[in-house]
C-alpha positions in Angstrom: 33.6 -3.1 81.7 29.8 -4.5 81.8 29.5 -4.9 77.9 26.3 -6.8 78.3 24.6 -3.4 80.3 25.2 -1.3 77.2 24.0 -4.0 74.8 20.9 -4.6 77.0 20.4 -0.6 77.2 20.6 -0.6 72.8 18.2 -3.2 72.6 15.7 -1.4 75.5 16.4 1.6 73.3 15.2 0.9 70.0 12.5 -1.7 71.4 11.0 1.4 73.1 11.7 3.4 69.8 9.7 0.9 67.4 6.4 0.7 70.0 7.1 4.5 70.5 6.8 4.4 66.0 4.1 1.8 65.9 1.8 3.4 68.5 2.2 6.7 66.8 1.0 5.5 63.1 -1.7 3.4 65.2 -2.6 6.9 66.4 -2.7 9.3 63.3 -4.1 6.3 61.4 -7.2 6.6 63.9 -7.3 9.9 64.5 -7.0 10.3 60.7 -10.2 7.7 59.9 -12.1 9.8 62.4 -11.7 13.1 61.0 -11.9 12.1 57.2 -15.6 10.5 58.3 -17.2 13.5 60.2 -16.1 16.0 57.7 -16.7 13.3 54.5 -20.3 12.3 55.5 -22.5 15.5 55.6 -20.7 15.9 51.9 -21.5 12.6 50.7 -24.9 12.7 52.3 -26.4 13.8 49.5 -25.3 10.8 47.0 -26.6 7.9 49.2 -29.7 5.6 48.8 -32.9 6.4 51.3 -33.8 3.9 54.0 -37.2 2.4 53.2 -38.1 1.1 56.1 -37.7 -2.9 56.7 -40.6 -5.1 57.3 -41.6 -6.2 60.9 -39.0 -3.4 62.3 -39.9 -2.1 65.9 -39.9 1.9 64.7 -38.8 1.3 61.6 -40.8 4.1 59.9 -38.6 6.3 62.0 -36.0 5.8 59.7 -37.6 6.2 57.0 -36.3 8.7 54.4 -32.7 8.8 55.7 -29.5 8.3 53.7 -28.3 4.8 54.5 -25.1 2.8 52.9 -22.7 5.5 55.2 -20.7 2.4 55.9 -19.6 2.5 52.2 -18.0 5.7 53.4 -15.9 5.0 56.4 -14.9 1.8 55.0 -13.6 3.5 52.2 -11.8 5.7 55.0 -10.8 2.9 56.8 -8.8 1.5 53.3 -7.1 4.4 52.9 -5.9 5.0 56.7 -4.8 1.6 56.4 -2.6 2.2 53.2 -1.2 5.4 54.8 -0.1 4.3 58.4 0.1 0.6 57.9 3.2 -1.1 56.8 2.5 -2.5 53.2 1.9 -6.4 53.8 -0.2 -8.8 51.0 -2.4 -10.0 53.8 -3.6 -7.3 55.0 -4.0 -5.8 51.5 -5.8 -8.2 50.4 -8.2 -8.2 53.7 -9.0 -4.4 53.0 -9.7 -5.5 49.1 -11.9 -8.4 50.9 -13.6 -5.8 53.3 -14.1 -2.9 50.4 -15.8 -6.0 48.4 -18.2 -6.9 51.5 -19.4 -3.3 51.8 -20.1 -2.6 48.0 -22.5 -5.7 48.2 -23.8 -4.3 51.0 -24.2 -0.9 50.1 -25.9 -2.9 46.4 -28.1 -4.1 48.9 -28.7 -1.1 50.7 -29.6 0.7 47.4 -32.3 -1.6 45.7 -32.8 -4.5 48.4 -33.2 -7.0 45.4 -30.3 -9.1 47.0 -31.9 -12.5 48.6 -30.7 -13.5 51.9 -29.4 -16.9 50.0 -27.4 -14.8 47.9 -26.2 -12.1 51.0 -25.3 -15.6 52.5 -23.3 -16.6 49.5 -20.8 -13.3 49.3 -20.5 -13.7 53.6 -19.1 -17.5 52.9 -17.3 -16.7 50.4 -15.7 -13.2 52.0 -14.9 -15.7 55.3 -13.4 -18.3 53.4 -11.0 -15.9 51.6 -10.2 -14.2 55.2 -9.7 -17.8 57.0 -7.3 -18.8 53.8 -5.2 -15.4 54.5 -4.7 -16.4 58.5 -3.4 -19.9 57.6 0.0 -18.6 56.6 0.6 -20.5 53.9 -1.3 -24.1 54.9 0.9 -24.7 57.7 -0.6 -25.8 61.2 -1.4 -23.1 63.6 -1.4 -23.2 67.5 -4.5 -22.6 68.6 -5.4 -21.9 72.6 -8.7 -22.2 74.4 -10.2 -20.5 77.8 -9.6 -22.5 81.0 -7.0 -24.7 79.3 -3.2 -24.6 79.4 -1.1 -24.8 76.5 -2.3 -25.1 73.0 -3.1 -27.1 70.3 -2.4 -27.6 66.5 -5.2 -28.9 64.7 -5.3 -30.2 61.2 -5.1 -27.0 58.2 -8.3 -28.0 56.7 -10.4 -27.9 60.5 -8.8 -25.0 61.2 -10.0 -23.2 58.2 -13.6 -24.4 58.7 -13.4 -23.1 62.2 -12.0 -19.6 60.7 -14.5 -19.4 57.7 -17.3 -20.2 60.5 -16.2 -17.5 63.3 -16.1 -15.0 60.8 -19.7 -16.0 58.8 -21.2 -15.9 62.6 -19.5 -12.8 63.4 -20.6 -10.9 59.9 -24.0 -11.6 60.3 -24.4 -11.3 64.1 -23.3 -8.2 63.4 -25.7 -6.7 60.7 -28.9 -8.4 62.8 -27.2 -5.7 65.8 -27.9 -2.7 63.8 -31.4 -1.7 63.7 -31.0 1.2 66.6 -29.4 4.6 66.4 -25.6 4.0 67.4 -26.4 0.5 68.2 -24.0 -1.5 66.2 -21.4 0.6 65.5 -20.9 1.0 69.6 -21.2 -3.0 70.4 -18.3 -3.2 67.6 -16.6 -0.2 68.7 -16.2 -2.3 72.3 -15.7 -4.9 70.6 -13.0 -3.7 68.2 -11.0 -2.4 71.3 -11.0 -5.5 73.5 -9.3 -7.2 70.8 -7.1 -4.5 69.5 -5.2 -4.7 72.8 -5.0 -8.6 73.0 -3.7 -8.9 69.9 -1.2 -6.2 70.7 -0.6 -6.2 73.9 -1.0 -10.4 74.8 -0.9 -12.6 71.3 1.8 -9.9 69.7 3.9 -9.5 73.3 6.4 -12.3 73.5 7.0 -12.2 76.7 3.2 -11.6 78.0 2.1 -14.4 75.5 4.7 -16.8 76.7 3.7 -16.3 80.6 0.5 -17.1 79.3 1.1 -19.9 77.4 -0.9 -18.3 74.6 1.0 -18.6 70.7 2.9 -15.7 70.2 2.4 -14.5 66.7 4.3 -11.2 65.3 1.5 -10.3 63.1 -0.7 -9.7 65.4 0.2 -5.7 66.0 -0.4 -5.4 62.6 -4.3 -6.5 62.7 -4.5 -4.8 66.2 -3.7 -1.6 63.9 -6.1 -2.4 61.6 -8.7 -2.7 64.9 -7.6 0.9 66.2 -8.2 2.6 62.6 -11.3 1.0 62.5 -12.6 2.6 66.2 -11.6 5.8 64.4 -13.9 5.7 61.4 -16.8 4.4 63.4 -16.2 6.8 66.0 -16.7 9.2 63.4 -19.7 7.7 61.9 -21.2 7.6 65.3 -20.7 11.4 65.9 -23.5 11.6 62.9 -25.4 8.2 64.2 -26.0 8.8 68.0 -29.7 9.3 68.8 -31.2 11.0 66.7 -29.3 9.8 63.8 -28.9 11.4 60.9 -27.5 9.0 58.6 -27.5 5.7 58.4 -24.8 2.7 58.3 -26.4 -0.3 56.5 -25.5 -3.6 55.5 -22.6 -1.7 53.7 -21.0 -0.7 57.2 -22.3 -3.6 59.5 -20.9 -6.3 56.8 -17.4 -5.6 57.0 -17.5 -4.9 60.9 -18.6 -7.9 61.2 -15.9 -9.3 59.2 -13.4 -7.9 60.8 -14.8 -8.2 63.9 -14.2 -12.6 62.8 -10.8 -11.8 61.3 -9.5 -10.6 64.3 -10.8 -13.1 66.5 -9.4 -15.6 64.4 -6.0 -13.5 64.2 -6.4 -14.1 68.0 -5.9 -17.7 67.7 -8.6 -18.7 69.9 -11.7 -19.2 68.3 -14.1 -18.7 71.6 -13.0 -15.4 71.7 -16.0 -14.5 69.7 -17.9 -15.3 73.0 -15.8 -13.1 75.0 -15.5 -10.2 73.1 -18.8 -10.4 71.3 -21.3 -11.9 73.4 -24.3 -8.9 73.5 -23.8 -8.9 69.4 -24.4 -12.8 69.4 -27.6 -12.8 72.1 -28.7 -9.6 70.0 -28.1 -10.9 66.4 -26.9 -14.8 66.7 -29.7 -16.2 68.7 -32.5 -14.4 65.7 -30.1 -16.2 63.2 -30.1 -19.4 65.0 -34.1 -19.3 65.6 -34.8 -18.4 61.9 -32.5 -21.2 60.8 -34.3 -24.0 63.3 -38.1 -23.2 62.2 -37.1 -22.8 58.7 -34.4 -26.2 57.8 -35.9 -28.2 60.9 -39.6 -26.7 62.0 -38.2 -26.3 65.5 -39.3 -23.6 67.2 -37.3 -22.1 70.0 -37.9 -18.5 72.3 -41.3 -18.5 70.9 -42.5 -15.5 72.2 -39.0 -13.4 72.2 -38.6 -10.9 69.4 -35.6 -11.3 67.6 -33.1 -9.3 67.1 -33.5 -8.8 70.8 -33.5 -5.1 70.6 -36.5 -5.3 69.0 -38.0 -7.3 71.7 -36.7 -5.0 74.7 -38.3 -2.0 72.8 -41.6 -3.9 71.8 -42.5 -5.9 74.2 -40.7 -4.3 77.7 -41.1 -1.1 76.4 -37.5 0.7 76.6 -36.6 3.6 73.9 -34.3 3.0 71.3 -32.0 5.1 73.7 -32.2 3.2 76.4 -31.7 -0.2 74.6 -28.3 1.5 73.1 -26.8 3.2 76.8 -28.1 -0.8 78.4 -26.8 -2.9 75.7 -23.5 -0.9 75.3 -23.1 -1.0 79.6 -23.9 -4.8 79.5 -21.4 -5.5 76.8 -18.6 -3.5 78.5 -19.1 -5.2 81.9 -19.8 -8.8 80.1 -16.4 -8.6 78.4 -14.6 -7.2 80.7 -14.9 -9.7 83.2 -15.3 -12.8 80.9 -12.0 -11.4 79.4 -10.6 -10.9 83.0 -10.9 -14.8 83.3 -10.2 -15.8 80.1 -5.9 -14.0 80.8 -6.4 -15.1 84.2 -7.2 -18.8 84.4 -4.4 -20.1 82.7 
């Protein structure tokens, strides 16, 4: 009688039965990167290269001696949740090939610490620049939106990948100068990591929640909200070995390719700013030490004279706080920071 009811009830149906599907690979993907990494690192342990300390490090002798280059591990996880519980797709392939190579030049790094910073500079531009060129679907123009402004924009291919290959240098190296405390990294990303995870899922990859918002609507992004779950997972399970005291270390091998995918999926996002938003204790912590070191050094302009950088060394040397106590305050700031700029970011459209 009401053939439309019954066509409306078959669509509601299987709609409910692919997020039902998705959300469960989401969630053995996860669940999967966070047991392989507890179990997998006291075993690998073992085979790792010792941290020797870094130079002008608050309590850096405290870390002296431990195995370090554990990111190696759970990104190695990570790649192989994603090929299990992801739906096969060349772009995201290729991003876990891009990731794997960011963490063995870390974990390179890690190991003898002959890599200069020009050359650790070098593989970051050129492991953004392959990232931004797999998020421009093909050359074509891509919408991007901005906070506080309705509607969005299509810029010019070529500024769009400058602004891509940026975000995601920024956001890689913001987020290795983060790790220098037990836990402190991998939670700021974890935070991170889950902010945009349900953006992209839930906002960006919702037609109907993206339209009301005039934000893009782009089908892809459930696929790199995936990759953002499975990733919470294998830190998570680093973490369990890296919370005060640690045991084991992370290293430029782990914090390299958070931080690149940390970029990717801000860029996946389509709004650029979002770095601000979701990232903005791992900039103040590790951006604003890259940004002073690059002043003094290209332009002899000295800014924050007498603030340590990254700041968690300054909270710990000069105000005194433990290295727990800098992570529980960091990690509270950067929940309640995000949550309200992202609050206004959905809300003032």
């Amino acid at each position: 009688m009401f053939p439309w009811i019954s066509d409306t009830l078959s669509a509601a149906i299987g709609a409910f039965r692919l997020l039902r599907s998705d959300m469960l690979l989401i969630a053995l993907g996860a669940c999967t990167g966070f047991l392989l990494t507890v179990l997998g690192i006291p075993r690998i342990a073992a085979l790792l290269p010792r941290d020797k300390g870094r130079a002008f490090a608050v309590d850096a002798e405290k870390s002296v001696g431990k195995p370090m280059g554990a990111g190696f591990f759970f990104v190695c996880v990570f790649a192989l949740s994603v090929f299990l519980f992801v739906p096969w797709r060349f772009d995201i392939l290729l991003f876990v090939a891009i990731a794997l190579l960011a963490s063995a030049v870390g974990l390179v790094d890690d190991a003898t610490g002959g890599l200069s910073e020009y050359k650790l500079a070098f593989f970051d531009l050129l492991a953004a620049c392959l990232s931004a060129w797999l998020l421009m679907s093909g050359g074509e123009p891509i919408a991007l939106w901005f906070p506080l402004v309705s509607g969005s924009f299509l810029l010019p291919p070529f500024v769009t990948f400058l602004l891509f290959a940026g975000v995601i240098w920024i956001s890689i190296n913001a987020t290795n100068c983060s790790d220098g405390v037990d836990g402190l990294s991998g939670s700021l990303s974890t935070v991170s990591l889950v902010f945009l995870a349900f953006l992209l899922y839930g906002v960006v990859g919702d037609r109907a929640t993206a339209d009301y918002l005039l934000i893009p609507y782009d089908p892809r992004s459930g696929m790199w909200a995936s990759l953002a779950f499975i990733m919470v997972g294998c830190v998570a399970g680093y973490l369990w070995h890296n919370a005060p005291p640690s045991t084991v270390l992370m290293g430029d091998a782990g914090s390299r390719p958070l931080g690149l995918l940390l970029g990717v999926l801000v860029c996946a996002s389509h709004n650029v700013f979002l770095i601000v938003i979701v990232g903005f204790v791992i900039l103040a912590n590790g951006g604003t030490g890259i940004a002073k070191v690059a002043l003094k050094r290209f332009f002899r302009i000295l800014v924050f004279g007498r603030i340590r950088f990254p700041l968690h060394d300054h909270f710990r040397k000069e105000v005194g706080w433990t290295g727990s106590q800098v992570l529980m305050r960091f990690v509270i700031a950067h929940l309640i920071l995000s949550a309200l700029l992202y609050a206004l970011l959905l809300k003032v459209r």
